[in-house]
C-alpha angles and dihedrals in degrees: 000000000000114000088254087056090048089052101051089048090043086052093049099051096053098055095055118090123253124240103234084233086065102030112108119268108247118193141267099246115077127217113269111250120228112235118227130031111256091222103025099035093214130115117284087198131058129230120291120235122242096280091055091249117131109242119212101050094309103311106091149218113314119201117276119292094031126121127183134185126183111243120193112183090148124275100048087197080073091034093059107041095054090050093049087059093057109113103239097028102125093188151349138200127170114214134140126289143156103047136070114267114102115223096357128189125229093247098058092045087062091065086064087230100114102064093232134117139208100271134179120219100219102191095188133167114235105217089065098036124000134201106283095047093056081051096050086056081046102042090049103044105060132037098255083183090066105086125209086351145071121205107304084350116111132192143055086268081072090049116133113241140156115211110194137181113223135025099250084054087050100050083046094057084050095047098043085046084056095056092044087041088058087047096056085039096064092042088056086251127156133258126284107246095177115137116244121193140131111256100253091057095048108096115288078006090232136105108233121203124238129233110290087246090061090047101102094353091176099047087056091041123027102188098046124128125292128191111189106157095174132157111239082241121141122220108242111265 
């Protein structure tokens, strides 16, 4: 097999999904999370419950008037940075959702056998952004057509998903896919593959948190590397 042939196989297998019988094992011992956001200065984890457990799949519980939702459009370094911009945004942290693999580490997430991809926690407050303008940033940032991929970015670990925490922020996430869909309709664009799932029925059903060093990574460094595929298309007014 030439090393063009090696590449392409390579390519393909990653972007298909693991079963969670074959994913890798992952540990019991989750990563530690920083605790404050280098830009914003606020948590990046919610409050603990009495027992000292994460609720929300292992999130937390954020202060009152608060909302969240877990975005994935690739590298989740790009992902996060814009996000961390967004007026109303209280805090960010990029970490793994969506697969198998419990604590996983970044580099087992890049084999694409963990079932996980590169997600971005977006804690917001609603009376200065909802949801649907945090998915318009979302939905017009990244290529949601592209499936298990972004840009030169292969694997399921690049899908496009939305993770979200309660039914009426789910049906949102549907609706407001409908109206960008329509929009890519009318430009002869493709179909949105992103994944769309509450939390508790993606994979393991838990956010887990990335290395501190990939926390911020932009912030920490500047020039680093950026994916946004996006369309050019603009989310309906």
């Amino acid at each position: 097999m030439s090393w063009l042939d090696q590449l392409f196989a390579a390519s393909s297998h990653k972007q298909e999904l693991i079963a969670a019988e074959s994913a890798l094992p992952g540990r019991d011992t989750e990563i530690t999370v920083p605790g404050d956001h280098l830009v914003l200065k606020t948590p990046m984890r919610g409050r603990p419950e009495a027992d000292g457990a994460y609720a929300n799949g292992g999130v937390g519980t954020f202060g009152d008037g608060l909302s969240a939702v877990i975005l994935a459009g690739g590298c989740f370094w790009g992902i996060e940075e814009i996000f961390w911009q967004v007026p109303g945004v209280y805090t960010t942290a990029v970490g793994y959702a969506g697969g198998h693999t419990p604590n996983p580490t970044y580099e087992e997430t890049c084999t694409a056998r963990t079932g996980h991809t590169e997600s971005v926690l977006v804690v917001f407050d609603p009376a200065v952004i909802d949801l649907e303008g945090i998915l318009k940033i979302f939905w017009e940032s990244h290529d949601p057509t592209q499936e298990m991929r972004q840009g030169n970015d292969i694997g399921t670990q690049y899908r496009s998903a939305v993770y979200t925490f309660s039914d009426a922020d789910h049906a949102a996430v549907v609706e407001s896919a409908g109206k960008f869909q329509a929009a890519l309709d009318a430009a002869g664009e493709g179909s949105i593959s992103t994944e769309i799932k509450p939390l508790e029925a993606a994979g393991a059903g838990r956010f887990y948190y990335a290395e501190d060093h990939h926390q911020q990574y932009l912030a920490k460094n500047p020039h680093g590397y950026r994916c946004h595929a996006a369309t050019g298309i603009s989310y309906p007014a």
